[in-house]
C-alpha positions as CSV (number, residue, x, y, z in Angstrom):
1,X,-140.1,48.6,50.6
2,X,-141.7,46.5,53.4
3,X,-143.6,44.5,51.2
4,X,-140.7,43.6,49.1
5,X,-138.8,42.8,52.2
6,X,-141.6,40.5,53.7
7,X,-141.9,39.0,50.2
8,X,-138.1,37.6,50.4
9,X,-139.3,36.1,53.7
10,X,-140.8,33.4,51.3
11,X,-139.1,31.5,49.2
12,X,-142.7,31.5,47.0
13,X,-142.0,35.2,46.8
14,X,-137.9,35.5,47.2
15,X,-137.3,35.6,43.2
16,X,-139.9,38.4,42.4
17,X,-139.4,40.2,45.5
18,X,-135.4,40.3,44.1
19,X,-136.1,40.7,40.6
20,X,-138.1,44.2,42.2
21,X,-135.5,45.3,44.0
22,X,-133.1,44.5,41.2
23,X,-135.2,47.2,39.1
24,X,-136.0,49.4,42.3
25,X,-131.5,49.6,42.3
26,X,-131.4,50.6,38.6
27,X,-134.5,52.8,38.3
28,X,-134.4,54.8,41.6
29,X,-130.7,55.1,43.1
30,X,-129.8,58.1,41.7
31,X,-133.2,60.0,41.9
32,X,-134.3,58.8,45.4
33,X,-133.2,61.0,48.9
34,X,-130.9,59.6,51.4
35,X,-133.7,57.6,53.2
36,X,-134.8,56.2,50.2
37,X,-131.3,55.1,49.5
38,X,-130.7,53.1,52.9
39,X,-133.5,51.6,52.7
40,X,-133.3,50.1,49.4
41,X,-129.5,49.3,50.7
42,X,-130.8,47.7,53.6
43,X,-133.6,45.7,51.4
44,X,-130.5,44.6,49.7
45,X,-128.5,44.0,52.8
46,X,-131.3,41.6,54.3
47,X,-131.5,39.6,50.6
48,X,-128.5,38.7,50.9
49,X,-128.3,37.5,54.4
50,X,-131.1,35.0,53.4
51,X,-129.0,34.1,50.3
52,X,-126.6,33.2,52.9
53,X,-128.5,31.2,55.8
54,X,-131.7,30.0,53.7
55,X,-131.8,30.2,50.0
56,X,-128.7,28.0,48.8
57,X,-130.1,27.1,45.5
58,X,-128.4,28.0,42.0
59,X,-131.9,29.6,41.1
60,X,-131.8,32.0,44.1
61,X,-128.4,32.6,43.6
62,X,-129.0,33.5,40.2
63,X,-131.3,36.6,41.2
64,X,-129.0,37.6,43.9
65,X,-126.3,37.8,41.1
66,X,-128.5,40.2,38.9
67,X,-129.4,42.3,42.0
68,X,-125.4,42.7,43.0
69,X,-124.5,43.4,39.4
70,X,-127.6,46.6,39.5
71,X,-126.0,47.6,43.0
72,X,-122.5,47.7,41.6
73,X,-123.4,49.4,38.8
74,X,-125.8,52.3,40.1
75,X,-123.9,52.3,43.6
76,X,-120.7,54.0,42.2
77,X,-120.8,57.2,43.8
78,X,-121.4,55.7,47.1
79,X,-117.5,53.7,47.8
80,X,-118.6,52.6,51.0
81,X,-121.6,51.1,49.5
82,X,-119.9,49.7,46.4
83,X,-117.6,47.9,48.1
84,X,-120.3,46.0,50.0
85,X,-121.8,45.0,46.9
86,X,-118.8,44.3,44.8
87,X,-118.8,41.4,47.7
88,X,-122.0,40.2,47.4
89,X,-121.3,40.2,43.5
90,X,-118.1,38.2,44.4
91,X,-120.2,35.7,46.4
92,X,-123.2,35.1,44.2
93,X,-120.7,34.6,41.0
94,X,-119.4,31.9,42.9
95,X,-122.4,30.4,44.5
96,X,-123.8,30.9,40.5
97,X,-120.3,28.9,39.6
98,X,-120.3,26.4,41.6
99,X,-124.2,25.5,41.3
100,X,-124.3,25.4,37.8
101,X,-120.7,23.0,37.8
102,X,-122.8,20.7,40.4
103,X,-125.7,20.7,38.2
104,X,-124.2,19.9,35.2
């Protein structure tokens, strides 16, 4: 997981290090312990805080979307958690919205 989260430091690495937390969500939620959970969860916390202060473009956006939609779907035992990212889903199908209006 630390790799991954030192990958999003980059923006070289930001769309890979998503795209394998995206799968890490939809693979691993339901088999993995409670620490594995939070950490993933907190791997997906600290992407989207760097959607938010450094990684405005559609492109970025666009992973961020795919990696709320694979929280939503595999967080819905968890209503604490799925609230959360039903939010970041919210935001990046906006940011997603209004990037590809801009671009187009």
């Amino acid at each position: 997981m630390e790799a991954i989260v030192s990958e999003m430091g980059k923006k070289a690495t930001f769309l890979k290090a998503t795209n394998s937390l995206a799968a890490m969500v939809e693979s691993g939620w339901d088999c993995g312990d409670a620490a594995g959970r939070d950490a993933i969860f907190n791997a997906c916390k600290r992407c989207f805080s760097l959607l938010r202060s450094r990684y405005s473009a559609v492109g970025f956006w666009r992973a961020g979307k795919a990696l709320a939609e694979a929280c939503v779907a595999a967080m819905h035992t968890d209503p604490k958690r799925l609230a959360t990212a039903k939010e970041w889903l919210s935001l990046a199908v906006i940011e997603v919205t209004n990037g590809d209006a801009a671009s187009g």
